[in-house]
C-alpha positions as CSV (number, residue, x, y, z in Angstrom):
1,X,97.1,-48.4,-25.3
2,X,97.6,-48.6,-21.5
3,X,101.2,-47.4,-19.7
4,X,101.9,-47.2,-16.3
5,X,104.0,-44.4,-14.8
6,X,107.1,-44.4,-13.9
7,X,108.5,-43.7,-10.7
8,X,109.2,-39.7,-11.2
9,X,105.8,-39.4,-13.0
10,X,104.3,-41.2,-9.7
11,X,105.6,-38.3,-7.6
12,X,104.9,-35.6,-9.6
13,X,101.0,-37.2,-10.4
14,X,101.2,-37.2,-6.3
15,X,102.2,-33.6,-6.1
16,X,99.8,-32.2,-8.5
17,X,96.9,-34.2,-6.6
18,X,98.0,-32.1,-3.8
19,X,97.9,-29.1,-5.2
20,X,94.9,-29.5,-6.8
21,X,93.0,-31.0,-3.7
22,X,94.5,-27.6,-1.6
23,X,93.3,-25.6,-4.6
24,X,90.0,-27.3,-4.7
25,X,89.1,-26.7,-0.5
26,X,90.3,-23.3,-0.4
27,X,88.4,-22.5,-4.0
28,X,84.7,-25.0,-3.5
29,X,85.3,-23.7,0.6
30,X,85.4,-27.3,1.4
31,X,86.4,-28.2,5.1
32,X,89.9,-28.2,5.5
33,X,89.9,-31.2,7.4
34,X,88.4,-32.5,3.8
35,X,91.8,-32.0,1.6
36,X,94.1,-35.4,2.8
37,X,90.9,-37.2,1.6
38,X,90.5,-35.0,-1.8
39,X,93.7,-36.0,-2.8
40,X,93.4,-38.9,-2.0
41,X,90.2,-40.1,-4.3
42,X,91.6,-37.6,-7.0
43,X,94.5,-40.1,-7.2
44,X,92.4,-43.0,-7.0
45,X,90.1,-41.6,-9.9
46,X,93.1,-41.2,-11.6
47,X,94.1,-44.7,-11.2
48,X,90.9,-46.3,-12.3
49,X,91.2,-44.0,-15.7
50,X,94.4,-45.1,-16.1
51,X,93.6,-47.8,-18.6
52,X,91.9,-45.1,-21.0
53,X,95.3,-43.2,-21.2
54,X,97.3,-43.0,-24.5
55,X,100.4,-41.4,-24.6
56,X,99.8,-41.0,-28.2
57,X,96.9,-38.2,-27.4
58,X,98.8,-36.8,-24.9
59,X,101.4,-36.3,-21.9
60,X,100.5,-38.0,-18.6
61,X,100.4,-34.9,-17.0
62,X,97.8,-33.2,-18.8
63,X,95.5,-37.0,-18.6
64,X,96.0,-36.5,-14.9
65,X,94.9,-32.9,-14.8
66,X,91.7,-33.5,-16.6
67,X,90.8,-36.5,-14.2
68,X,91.8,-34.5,-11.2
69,X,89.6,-31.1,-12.7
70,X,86.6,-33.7,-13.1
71,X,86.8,-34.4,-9.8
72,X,87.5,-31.5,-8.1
73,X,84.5,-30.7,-9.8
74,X,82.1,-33.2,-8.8
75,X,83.4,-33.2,-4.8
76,X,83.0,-29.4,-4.9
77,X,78.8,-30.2,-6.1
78,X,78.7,-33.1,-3.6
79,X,79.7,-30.7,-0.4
80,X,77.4,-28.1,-2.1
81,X,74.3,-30.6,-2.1
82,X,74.9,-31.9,0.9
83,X,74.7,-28.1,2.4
84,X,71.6,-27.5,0.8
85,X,69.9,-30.9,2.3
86,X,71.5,-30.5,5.7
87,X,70.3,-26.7,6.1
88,X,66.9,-27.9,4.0
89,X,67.2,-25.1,1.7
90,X,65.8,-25.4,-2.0
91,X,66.4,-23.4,-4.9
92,X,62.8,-22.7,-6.8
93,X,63.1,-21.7,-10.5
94,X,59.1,-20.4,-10.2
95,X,60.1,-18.1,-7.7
96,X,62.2,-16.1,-10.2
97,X,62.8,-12.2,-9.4
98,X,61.8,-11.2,-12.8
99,X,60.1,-14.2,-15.2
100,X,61.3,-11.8,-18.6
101,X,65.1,-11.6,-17.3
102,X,65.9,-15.2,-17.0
103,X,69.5,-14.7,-16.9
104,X,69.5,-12.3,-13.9
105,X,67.2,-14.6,-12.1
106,X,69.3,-17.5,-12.4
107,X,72.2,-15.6,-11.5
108,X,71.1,-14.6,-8.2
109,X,70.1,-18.2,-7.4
110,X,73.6,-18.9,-8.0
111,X,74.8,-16.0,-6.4
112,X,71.7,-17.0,-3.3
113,X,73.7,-20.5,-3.7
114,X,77.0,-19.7,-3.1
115,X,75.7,-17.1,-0.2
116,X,74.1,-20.3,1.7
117,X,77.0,-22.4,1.4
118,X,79.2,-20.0,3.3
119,X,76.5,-19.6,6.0
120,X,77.5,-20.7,9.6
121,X,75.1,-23.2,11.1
122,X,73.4,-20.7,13.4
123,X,73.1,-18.2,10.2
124,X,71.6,-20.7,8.2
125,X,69.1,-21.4,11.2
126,X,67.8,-18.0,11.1
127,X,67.7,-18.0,7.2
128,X,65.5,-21.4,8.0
129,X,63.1,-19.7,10.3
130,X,62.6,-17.0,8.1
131,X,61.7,-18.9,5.2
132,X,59.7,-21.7,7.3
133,X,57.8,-19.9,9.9
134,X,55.1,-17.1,9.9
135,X,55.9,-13.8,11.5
136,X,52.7,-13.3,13.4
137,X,50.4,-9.9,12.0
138,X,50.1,-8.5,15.6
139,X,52.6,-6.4,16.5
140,X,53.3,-4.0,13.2
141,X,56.4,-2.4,15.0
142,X,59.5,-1.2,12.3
143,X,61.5,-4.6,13.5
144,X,58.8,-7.0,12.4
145,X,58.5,-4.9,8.8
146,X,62.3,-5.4,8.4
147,X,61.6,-9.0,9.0
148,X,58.9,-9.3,6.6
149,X,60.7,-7.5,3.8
150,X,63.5,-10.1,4.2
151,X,61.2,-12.7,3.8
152,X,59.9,-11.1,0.9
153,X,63.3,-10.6,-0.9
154,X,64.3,-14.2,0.1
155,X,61.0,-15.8,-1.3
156,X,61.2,-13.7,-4.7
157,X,65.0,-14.7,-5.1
158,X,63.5,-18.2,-4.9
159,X,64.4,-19.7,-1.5
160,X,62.1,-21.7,0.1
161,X,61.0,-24.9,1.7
162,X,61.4,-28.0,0.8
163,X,58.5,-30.1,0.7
């Protein structure tokens, strides 16, 4: 059964959509400049799921919320990947920190996650060359150990290249 809102539901469904977008870029760190357009395809996602509402299962309110959550959700992973590509940085699962505690090893990939999504560009360029480039065996002063034990901790929490 298909219904179209009303004129009061329409600015209440465009209220939410702003709260929920303004939620979503200060929550997912999505750019600010991001949240007109946010709201914007969570109302449109909305509209195209209209036709699969039925007042019978629900208010129109909570429908809405659902389709905005969904998403909210799915731009939040979008910005994420497209982080990860643009900065060329790969999660590896074989890299895990300990192979018999699976749990803490994925949780600080996700924790090594969200760390490189907050990186600057500059940051994530010396996170880059650390991964990517070889620290030459030469000069053993206490700057180029710190430098190696970095490396060390960022390879065994699994970041690396992508190849």
């Amino acid at each position: 059964m298909s219904a179209s809102p009303s004129t009061l539901d329409t600015a209440t469904l465009y209220r939410d959509a702003d709260r929920m977008a303004r939620r979503t870029v200060r929550s997912g760190r999505l750019p600010t400049a991001d949240r007109e357009d946010l709201r914007q395809d969570l109302l449109l996602d909305l509209l195209r799921r209209l036709r699969h509402y039925d007042p019978a299962r629900g208010s129109l309110g909570a429908f809405a919320q659902v389709c905005f959550q969904h998403r909210a959700a799915r731009a939040v992973s979008a910005h994420r990947r497209e982080i990860r590509e643009r900065h060329g940085f790969r999660l590896h699962s074989s890299h895990a920190v300990n192979r018999h505690e699976p749990t803490v090893a994925l949780a600080l990939r996700l924790d090594l996650g969200r760390a490189l999504d907050r990186l600057s560009p500059a940051q994530a360029a010396v996170v880059t060359s650390l991964v990517d480039r070889d620290i030459p065996a030469a000069p053993r002063t206490t700057g180029h150990r710190h430098l190696q034990a970095v490396r060390d901790q960022l390879a065994a929490a699994g970041l690396g290249r992508t190849a």
